[in-house]
Residue, then its C-alpha position, 0 to 999 in steps of 0.5 A: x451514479x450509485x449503480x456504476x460505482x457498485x459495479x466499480x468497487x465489485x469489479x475491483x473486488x474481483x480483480x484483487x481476489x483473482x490476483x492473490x489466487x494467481x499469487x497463491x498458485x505461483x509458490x508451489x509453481x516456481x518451487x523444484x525440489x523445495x527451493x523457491x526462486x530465492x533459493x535455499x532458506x536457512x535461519x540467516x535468511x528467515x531472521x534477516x526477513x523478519x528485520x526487514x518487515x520489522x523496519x518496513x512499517x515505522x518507515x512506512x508509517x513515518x514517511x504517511x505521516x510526513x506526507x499526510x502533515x504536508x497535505x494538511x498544512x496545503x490544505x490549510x494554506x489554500x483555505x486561508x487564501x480562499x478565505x482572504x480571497x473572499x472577505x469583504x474589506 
């Protein structure tokens, strides 16, 4: 059982490491003249990025947390039935 998961997590080691080279390689790929797939890039642009990461992760981090609160209180909710469940009375 040990053995089939190593090759499992290995197999996944390479499939992730092999994808970001894939990604790496396509910038230059897709990129004429200095101009990637989006376009020109100016300040404007580089700035209104930045925004966006900056929002991105105390979203991201809101919405684990709302997620992860919920799965807690199912958890909880489930372990009390099963407790009831098999009190004797």
């Amino acid at each position: 059982m040990g053995r089939d998961l190593r090759s499992a997590v290995r197999l996944r080691i390479v499939f992730f490491a092999v994808l970001v080279a894939l990604l790496a390689a396509t910038a230059p790929a897709l990129a004429a003249d200095g101009k990637g797939w989006y376009g020109e890039l100016d300040d404007k642009v580089i700035t209104n990025f930045g925004f966006g990461v900056i929002l991105f992760f105390p979203i991201l981090v809101t919405v684990l947390s709302i997620v992860q609160g919920r799965l807690e209180s199912r958890k909880e909710r489930a372990r009390a039935e099963i407790e009831k469940a098999t009190r004797p009375d």
